[in-house]
Backbone atoms as SQL, in Angstrom:
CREATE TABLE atoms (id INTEGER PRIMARY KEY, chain TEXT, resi INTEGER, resn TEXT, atom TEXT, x REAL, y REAL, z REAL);
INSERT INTO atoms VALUES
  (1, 'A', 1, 'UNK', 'N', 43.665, -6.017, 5.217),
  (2, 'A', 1, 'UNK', 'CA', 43.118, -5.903, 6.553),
  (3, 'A', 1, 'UNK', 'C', 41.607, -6.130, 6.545),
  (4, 'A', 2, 'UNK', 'N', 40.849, -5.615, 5.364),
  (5, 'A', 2, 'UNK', 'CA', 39.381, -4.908, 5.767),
  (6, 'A', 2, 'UNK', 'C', 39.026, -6.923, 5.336),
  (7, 'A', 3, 'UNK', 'N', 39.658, -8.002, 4.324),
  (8, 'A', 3, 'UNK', 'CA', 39.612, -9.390, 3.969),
  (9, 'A', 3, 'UNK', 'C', 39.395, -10.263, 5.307),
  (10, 'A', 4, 'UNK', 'N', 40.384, -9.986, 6.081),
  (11, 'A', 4, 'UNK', 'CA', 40.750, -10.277, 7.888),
  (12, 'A', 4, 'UNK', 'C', 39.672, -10.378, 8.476),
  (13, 'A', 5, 'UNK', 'N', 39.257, -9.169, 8.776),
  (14, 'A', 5, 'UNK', 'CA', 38.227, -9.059, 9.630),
  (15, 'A', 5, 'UNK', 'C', 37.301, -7.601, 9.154),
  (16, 'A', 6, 'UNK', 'N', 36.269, -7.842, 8.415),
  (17, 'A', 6, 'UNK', 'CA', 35.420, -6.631, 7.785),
  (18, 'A', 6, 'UNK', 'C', 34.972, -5.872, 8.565),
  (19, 'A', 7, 'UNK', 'N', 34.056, -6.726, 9.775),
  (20, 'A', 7, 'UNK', 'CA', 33.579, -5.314, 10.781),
  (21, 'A', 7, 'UNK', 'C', 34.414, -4.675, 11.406),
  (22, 'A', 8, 'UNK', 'N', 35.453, -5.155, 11.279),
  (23, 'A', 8, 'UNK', 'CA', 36.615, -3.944, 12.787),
  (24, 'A', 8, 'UNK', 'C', 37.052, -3.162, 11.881),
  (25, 'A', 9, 'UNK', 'N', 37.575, -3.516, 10.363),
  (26, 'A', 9, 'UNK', 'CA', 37.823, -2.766, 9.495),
  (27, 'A', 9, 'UNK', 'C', 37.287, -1.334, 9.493),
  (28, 'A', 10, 'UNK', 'N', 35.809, -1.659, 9.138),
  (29, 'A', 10, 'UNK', 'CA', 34.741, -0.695, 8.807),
  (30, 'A', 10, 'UNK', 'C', 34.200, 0.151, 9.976),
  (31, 'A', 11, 'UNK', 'N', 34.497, -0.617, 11.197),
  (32, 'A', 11, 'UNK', 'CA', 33.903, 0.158, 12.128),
  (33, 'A', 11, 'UNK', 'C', 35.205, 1.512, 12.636),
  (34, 'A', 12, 'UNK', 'N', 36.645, 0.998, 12.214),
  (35, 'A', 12, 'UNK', 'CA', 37.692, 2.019, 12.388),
  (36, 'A', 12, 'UNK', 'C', 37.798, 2.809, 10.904),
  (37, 'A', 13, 'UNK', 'N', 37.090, 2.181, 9.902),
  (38, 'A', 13, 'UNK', 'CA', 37.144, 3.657, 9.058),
  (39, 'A', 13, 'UNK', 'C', 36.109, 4.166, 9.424),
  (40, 'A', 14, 'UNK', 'N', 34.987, 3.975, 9.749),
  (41, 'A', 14, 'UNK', 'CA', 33.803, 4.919, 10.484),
  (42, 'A', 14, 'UNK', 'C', 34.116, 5.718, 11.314),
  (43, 'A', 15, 'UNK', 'N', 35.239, 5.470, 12.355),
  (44, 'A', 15, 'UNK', 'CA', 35.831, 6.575, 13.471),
  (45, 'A', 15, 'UNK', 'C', 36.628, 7.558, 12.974),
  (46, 'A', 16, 'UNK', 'N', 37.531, 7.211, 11.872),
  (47, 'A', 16, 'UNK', 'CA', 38.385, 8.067, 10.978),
  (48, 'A', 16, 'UNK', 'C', 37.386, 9.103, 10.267),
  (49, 'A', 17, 'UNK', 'N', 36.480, 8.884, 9.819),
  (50, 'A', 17, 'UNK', 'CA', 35.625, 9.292, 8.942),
  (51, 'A', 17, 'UNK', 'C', 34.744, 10.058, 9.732),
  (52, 'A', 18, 'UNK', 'N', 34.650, 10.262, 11.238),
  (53, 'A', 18, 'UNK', 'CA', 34.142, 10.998, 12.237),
  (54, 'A', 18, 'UNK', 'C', 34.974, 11.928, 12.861),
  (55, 'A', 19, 'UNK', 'N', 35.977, 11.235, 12.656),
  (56, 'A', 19, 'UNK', 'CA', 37.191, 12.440, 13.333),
  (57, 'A', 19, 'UNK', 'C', 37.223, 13.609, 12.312),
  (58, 'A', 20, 'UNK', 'N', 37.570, 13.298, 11.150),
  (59, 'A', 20, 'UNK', 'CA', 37.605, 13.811, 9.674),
  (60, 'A', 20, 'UNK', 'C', 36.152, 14.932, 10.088),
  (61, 'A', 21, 'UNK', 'N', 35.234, 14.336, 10.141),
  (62, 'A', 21, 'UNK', 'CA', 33.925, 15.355, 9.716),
  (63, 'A', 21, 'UNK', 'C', 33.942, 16.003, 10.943),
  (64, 'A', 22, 'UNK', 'N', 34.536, 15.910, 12.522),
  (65, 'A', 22, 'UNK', 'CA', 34.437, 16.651, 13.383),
  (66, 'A', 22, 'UNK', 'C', 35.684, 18.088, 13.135),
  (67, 'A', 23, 'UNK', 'N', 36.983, 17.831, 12.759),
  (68, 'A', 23, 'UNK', 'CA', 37.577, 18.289, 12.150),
  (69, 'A', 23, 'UNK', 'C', 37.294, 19.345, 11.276),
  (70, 'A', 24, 'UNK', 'N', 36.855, 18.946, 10.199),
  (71, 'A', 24, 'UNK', 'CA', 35.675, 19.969, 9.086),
  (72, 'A', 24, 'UNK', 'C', 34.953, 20.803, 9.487),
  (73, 'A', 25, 'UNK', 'N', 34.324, 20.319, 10.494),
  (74, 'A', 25, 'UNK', 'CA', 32.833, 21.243, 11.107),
  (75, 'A', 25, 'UNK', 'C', 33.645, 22.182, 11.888),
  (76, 'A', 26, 'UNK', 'N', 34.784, 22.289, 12.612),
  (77, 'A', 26, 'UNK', 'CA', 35.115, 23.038, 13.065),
  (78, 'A', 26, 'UNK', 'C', 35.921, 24.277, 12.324),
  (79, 'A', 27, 'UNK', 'N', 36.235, 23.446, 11.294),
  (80, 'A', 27, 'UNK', 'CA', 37.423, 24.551, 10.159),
  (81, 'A', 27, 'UNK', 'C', 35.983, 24.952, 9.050),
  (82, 'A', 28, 'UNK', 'N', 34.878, 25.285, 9.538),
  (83, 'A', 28, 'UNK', 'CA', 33.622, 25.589, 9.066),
  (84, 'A', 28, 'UNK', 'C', 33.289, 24.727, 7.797),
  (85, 'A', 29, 'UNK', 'N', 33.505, 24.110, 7.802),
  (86, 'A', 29, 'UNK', 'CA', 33.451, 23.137, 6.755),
  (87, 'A', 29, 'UNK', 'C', 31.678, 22.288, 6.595),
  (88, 'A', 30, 'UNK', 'N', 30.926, 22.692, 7.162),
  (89, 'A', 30, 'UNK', 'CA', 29.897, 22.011, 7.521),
  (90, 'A', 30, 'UNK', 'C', 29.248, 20.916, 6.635),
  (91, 'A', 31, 'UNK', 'N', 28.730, 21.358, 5.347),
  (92, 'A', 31, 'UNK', 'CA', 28.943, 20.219, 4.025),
  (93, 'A', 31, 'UNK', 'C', 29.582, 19.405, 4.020),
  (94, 'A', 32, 'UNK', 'N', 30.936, 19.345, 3.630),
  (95, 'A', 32, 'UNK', 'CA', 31.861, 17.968, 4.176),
  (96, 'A', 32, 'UNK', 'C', 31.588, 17.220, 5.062),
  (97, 'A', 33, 'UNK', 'N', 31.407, 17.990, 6.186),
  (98, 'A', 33, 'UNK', 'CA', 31.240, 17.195, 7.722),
  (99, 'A', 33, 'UNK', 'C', 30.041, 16.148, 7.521),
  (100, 'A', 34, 'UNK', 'N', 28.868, 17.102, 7.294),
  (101, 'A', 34, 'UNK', 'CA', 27.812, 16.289, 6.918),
  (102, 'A', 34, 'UNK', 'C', 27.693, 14.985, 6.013),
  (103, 'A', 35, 'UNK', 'N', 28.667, 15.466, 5.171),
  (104, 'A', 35, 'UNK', 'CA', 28.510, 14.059, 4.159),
  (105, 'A', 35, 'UNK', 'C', 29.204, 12.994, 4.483),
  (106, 'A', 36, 'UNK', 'N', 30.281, 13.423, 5.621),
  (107, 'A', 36, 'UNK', 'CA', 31.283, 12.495, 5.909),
  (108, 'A', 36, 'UNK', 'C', 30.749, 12.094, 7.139),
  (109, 'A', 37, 'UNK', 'N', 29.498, 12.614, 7.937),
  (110, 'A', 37, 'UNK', 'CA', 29.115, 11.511, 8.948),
  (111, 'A', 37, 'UNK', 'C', 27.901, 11.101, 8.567),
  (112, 'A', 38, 'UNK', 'N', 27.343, 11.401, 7.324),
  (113, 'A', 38, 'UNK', 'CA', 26.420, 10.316, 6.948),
  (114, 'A', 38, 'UNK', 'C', 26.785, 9.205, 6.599),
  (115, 'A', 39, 'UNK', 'N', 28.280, 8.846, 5.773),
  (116, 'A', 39, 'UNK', 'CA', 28.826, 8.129, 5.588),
  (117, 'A', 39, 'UNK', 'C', 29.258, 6.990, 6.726),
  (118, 'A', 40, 'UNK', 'N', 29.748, 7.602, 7.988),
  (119, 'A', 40, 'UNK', 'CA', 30.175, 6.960, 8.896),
  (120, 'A', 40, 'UNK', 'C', 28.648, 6.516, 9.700),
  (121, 'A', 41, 'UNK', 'N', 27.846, 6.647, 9.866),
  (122, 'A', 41, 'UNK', 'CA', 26.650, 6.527, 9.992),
  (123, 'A', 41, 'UNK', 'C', 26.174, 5.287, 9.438),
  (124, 'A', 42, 'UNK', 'N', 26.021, 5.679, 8.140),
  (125, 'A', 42, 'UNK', 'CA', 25.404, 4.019, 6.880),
  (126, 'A', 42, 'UNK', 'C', 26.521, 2.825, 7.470),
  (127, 'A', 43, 'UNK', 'N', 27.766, 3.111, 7.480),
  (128, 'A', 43, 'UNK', 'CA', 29.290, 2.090, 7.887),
  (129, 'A', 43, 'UNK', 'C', 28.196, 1.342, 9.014),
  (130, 'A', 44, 'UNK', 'N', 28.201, 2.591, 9.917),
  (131, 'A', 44, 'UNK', 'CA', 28.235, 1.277, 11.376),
  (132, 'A', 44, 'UNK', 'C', 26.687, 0.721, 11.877),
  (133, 'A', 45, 'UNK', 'N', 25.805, 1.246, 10.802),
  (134, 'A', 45, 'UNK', 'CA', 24.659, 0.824, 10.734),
  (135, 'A', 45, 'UNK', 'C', 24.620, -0.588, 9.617),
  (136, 'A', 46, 'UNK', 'N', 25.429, -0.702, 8.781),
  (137, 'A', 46, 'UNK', 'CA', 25.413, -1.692, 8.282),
  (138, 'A', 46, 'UNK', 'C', 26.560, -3.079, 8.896),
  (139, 'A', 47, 'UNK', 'N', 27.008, -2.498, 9.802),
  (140, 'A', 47, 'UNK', 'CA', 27.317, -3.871, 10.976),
  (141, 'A', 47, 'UNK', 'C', 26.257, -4.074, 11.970),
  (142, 'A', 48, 'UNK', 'N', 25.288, -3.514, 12.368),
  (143, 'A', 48, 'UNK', 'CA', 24.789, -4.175, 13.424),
  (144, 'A', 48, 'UNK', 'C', 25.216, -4.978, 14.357),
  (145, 'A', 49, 'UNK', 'N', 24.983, -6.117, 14.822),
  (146, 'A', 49, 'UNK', 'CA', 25.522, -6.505, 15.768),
  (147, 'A', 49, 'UNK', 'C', 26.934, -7.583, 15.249),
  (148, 'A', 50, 'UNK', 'N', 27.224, -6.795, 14.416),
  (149, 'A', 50, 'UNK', 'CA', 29.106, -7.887, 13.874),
  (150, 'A', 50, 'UNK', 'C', 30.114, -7.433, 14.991),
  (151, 'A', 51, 'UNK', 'N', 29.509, -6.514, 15.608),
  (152, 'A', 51, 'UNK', 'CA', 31.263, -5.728, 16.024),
  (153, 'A', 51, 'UNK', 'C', 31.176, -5.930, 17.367),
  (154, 'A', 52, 'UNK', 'N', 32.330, -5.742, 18.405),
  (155, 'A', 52, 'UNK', 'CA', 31.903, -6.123, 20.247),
  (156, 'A', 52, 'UNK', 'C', 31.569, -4.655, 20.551),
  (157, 'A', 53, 'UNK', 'N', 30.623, -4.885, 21.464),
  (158, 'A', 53, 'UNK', 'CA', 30.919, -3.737, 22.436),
  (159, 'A', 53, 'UNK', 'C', 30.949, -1.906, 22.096),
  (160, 'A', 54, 'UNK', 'N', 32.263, -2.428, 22.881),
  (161, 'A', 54, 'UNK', 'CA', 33.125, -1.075, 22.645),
  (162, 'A', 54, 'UNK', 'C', 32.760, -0.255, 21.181),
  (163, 'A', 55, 'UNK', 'N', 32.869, -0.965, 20.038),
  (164, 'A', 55, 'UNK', 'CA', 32.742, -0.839, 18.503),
  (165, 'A', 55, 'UNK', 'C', 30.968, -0.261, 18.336),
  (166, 'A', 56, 'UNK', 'N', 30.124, -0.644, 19.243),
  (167, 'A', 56, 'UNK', 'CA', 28.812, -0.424, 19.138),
  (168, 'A', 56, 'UNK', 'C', 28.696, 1.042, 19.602),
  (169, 'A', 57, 'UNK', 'N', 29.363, 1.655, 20.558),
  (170, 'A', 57, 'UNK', 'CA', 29.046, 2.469, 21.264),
  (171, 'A', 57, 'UNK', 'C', 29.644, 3.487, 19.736),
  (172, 'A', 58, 'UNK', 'N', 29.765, 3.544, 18.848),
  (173, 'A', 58, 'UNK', 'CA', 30.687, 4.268, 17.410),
  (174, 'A', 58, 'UNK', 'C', 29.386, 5.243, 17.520),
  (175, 'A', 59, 'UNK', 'N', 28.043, 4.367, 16.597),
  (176, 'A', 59, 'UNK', 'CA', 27.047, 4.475, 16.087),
  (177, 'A', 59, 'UNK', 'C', 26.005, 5.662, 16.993),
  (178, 'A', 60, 'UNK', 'N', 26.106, 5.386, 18.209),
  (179, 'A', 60, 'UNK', 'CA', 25.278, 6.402, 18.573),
  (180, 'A', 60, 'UNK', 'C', 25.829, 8.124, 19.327),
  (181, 'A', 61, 'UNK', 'N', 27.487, 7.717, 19.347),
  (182, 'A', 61, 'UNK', 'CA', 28.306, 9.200, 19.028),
  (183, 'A', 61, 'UNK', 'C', 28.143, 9.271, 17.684),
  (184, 'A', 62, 'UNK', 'N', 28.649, 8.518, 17.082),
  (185, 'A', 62, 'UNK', 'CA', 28.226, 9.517, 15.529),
  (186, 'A', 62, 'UNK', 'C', 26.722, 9.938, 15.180),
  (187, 'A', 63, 'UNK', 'N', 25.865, 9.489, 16.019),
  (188, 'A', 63, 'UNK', 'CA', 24.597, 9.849, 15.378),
  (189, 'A', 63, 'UNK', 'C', 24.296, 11.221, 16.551),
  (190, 'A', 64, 'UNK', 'N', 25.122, 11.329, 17.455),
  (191, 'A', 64, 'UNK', 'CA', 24.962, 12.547, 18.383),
  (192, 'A', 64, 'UNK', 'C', 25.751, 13.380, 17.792),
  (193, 'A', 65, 'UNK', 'N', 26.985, 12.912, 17.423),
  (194, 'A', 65, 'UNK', 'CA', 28.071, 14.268, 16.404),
  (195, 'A', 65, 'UNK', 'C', 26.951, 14.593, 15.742),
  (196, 'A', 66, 'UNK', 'N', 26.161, 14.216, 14.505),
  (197, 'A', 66, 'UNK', 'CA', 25.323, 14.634, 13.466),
  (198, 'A', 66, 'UNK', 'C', 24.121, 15.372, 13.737),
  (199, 'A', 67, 'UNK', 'N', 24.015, 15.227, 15.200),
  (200, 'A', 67, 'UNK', 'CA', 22.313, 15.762, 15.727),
  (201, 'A', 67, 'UNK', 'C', 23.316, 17.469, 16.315),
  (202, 'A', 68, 'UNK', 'N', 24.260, 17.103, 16.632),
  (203, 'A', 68, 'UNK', 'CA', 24.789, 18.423, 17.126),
  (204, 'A', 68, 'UNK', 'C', 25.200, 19.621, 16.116),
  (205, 'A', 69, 'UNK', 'N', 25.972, 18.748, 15.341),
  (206, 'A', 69, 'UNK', 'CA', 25.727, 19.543, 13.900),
  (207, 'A', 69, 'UNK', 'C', 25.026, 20.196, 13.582),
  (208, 'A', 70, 'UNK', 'N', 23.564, 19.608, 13.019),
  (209, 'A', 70, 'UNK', 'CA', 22.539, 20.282, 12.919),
  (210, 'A', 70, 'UNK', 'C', 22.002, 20.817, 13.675),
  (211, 'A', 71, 'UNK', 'N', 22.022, 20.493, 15.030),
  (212, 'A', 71, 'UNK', 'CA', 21.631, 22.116, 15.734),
  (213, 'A', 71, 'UNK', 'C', 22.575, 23.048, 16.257),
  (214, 'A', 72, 'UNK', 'N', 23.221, 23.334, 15.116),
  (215, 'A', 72, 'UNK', 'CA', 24.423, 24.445, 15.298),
  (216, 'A', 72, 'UNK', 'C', 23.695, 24.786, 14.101),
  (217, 'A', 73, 'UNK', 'N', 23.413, 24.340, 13.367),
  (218, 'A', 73, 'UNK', 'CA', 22.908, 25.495, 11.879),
  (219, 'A', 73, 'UNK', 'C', 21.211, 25.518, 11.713),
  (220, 'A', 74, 'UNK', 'N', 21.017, 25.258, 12.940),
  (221, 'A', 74, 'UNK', 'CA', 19.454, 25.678, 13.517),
  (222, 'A', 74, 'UNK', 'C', 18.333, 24.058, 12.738),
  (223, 'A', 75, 'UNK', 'N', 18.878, 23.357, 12.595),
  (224, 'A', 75, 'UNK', 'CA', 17.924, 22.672, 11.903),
  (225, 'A', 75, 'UNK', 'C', 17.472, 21.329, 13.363),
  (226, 'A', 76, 'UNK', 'N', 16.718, 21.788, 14.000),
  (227, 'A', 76, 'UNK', 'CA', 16.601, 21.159, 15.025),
  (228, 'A', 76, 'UNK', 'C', 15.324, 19.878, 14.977),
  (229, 'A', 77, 'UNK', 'N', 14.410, 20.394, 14.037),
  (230, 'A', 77, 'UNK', 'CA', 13.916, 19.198, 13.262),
  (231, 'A', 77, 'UNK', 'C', 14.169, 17.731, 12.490),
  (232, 'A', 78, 'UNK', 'N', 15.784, 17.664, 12.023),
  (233, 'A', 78, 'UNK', 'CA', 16.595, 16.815, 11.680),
  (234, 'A', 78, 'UNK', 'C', 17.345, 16.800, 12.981),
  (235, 'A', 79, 'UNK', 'N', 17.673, 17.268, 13.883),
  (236, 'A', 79, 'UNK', 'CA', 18.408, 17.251, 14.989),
  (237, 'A', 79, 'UNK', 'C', 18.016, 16.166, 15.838),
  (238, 'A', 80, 'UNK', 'N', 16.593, 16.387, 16.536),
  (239, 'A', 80, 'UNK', 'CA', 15.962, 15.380, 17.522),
  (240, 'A', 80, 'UNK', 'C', 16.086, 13.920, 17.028),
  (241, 'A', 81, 'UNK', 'N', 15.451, 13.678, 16.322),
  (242, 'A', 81, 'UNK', 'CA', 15.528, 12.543, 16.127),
  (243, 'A', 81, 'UNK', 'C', 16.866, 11.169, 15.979),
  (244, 'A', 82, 'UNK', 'N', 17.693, 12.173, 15.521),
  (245, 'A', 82, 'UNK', 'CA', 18.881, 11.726, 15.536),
  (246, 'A', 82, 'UNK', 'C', 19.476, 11.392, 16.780),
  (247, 'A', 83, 'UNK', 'N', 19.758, 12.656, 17.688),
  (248, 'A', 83, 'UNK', 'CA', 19.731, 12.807, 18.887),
  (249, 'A', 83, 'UNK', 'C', 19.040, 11.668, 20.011),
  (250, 'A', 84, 'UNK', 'N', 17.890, 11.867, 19.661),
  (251, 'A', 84, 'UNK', 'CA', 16.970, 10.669, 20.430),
  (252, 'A', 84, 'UNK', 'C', 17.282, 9.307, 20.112),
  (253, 'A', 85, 'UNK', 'N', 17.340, 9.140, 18.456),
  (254, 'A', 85, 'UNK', 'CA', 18.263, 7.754, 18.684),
  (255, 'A', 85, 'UNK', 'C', 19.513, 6.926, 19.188),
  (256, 'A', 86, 'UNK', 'N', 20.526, 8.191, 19.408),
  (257, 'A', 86, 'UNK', 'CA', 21.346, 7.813, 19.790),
  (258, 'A', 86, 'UNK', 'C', 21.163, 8.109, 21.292),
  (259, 'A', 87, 'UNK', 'N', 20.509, 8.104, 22.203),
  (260, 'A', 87, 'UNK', 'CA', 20.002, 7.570, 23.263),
  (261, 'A', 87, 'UNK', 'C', 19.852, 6.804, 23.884),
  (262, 'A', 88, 'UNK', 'N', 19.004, 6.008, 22.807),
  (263, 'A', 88, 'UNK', 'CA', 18.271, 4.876, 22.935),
  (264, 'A', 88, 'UNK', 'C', 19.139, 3.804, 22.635),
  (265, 'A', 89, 'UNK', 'N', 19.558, 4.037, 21.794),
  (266, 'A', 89, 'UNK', 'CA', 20.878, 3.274, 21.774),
  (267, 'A', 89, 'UNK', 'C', 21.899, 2.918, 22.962),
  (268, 'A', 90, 'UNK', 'N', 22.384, 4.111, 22.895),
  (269, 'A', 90, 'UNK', 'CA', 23.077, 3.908, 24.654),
  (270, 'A', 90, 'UNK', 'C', 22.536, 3.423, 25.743),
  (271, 'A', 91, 'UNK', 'N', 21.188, 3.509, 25.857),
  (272, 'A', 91, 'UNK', 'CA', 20.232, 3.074, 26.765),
  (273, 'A', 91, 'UNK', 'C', 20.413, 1.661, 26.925),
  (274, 'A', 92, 'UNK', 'N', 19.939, 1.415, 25.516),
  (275, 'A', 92, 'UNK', 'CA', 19.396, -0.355, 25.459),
  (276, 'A', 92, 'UNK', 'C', 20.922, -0.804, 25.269),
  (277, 'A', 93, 'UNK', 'N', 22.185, -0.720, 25.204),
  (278, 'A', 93, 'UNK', 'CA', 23.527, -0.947, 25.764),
  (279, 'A', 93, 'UNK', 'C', 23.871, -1.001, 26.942),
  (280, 'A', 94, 'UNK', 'N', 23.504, 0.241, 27.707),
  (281, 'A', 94, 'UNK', 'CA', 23.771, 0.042, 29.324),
  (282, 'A', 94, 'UNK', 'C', 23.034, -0.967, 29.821),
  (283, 'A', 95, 'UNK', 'N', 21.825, -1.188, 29.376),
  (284, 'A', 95, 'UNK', 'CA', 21.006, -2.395, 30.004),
  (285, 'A', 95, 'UNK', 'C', 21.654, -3.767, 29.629),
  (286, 'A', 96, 'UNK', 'N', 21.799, -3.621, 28.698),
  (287, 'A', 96, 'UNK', 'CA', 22.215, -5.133, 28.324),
  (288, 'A', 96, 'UNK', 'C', 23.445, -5.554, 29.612),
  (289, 'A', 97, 'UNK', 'N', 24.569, -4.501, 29.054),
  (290, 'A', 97, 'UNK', 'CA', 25.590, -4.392, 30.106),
  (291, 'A', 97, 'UNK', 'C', 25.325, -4.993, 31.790),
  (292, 'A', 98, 'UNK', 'N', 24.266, -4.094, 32.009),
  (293, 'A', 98, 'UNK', 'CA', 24.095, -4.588, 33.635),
  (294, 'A', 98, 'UNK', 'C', 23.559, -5.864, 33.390),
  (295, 'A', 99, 'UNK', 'N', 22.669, -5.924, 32.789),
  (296, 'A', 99, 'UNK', 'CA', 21.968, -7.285, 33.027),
  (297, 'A', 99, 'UNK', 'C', 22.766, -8.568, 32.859),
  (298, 'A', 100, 'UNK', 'N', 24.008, -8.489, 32.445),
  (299, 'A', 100, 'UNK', 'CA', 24.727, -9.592, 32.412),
  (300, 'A', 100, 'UNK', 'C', 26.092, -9.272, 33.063),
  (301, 'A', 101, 'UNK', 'N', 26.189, -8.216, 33.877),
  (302, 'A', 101, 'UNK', 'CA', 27.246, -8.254, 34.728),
  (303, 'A', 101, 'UNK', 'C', 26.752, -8.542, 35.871),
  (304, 'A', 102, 'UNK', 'N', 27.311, -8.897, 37.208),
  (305, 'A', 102, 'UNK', 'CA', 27.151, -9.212, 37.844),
  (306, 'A', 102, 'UNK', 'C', 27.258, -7.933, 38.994),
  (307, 'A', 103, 'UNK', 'N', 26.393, -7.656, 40.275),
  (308, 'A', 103, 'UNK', 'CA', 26.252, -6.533, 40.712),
  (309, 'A', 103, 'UNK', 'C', 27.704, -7.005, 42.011),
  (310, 'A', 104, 'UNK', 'N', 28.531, -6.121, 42.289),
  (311, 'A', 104, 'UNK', 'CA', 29.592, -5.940, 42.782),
  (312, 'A', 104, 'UNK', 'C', 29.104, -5.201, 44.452),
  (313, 'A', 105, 'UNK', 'N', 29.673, -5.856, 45.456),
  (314, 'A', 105, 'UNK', 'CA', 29.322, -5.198, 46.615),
  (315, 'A', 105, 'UNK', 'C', 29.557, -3.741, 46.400),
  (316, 'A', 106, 'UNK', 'N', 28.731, -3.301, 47.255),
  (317, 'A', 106, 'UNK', 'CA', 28.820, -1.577, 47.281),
  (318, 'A', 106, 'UNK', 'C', 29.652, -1.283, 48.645),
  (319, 'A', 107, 'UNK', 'N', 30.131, 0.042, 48.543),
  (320, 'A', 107, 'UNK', 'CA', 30.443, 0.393, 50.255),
  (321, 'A', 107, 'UNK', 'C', 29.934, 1.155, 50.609),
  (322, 'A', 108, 'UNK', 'N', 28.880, 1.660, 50.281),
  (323, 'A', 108, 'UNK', 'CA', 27.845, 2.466, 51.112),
  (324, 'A', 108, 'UNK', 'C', 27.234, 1.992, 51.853),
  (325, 'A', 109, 'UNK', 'N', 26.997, 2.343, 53.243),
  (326, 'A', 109, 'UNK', 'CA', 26.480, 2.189, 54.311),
  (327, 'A', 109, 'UNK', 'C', 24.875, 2.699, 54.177),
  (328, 'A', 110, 'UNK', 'N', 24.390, 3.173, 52.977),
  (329, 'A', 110, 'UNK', 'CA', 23.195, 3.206, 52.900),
  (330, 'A', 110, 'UNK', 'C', 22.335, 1.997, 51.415),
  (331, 'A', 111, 'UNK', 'N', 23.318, 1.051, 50.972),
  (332, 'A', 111, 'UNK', 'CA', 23.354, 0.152, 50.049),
  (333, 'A', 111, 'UNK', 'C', 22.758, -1.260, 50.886),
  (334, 'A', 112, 'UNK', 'N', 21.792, -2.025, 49.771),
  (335, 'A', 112, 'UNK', 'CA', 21.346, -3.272, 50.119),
  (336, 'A', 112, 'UNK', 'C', 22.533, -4.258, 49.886),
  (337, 'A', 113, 'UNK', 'N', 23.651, -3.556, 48.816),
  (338, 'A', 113, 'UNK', 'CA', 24.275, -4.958, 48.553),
  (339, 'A', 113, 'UNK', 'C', 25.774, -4.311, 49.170),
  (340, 'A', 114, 'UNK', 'N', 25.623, -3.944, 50.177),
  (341, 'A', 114, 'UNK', 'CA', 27.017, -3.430, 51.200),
  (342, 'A', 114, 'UNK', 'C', 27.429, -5.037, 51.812),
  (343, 'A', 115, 'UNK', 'N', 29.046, -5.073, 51.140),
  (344, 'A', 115, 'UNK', 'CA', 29.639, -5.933, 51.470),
  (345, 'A', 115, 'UNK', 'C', 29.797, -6.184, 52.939),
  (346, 'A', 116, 'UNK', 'N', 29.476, -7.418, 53.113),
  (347, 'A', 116, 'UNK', 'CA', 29.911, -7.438, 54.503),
  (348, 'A', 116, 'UNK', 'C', 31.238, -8.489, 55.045),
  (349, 'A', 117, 'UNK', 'N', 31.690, -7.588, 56.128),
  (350, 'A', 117, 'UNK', 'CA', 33.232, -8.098, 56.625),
  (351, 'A', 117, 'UNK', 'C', 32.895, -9.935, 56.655),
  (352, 'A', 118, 'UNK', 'N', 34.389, -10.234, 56.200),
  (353, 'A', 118, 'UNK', 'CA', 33.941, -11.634, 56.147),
  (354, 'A', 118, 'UNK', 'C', 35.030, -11.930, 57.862),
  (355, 'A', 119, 'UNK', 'N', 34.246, -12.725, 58.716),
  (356, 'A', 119, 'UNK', 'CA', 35.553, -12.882, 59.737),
  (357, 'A', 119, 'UNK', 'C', 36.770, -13.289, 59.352),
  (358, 'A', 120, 'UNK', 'N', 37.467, -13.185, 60.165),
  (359, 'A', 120, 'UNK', 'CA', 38.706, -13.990, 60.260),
  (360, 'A', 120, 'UNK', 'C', 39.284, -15.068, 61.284),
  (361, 'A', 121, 'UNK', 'N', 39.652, -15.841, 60.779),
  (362, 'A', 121, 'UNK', 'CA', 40.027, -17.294, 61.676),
  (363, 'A', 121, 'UNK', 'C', 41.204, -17.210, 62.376);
């Protein structure tokens, strides 16, 4: 499979490997967890832009699983930053997103781009 196609490979053992460490952290496992979403972390940081979409959005939940983590065991100094990146991430995704979709009439009556009735013949 992973011969096929490497990034989809890697980017679904990265989700396994997040489920796994969310799993852990809850059965107090916190060590494990940690090592197993640093792992999933390095994965989908070393695709960059190989994978679509959907597959991108992996990287900055796992880097929010890991910021949450750590501020459950008070380390909020390793927390932010993590946290903040995966933000920014999502951020500069949603933008991309709009900027190449196309804006869809609205039906609000307080909207500039409120569809308007087309007649009928």
């Amino acid at each position: 499979m992973r011969a096929e196609n490497p990034g989809v490979f890697d980017a679904q053992l990265a989700t396994v490997l997040m489920n796994l460490a969310t799993d852990l952290n809850s059965a107090g496992r916190q060590s494990e967890s940690a090592s197993l979403t640093e792992e999933a972390i390095a994965i989908l940081r070393g695709l960059g832009s190989s994978v679509s979409a959907e597959r991108s959005e992996a990287l900055p939940l796992a880097l929010n699983n890991a910021a949450l983590s750590r501020f459950t065991t008070s380390d909020s100094d390793a927390a932010l930053p993590l946290a903040e990146e995966a933000v920014a991430i999502l951020t500069r995704l949603d933008s991309t997103r709009l900027d190449s979709t196309p804006a869809l009439p609205c039906r609000a009556s307080c909207c500039s781009r409120r569809a308007t009735a087309v007649p009928s013949s």
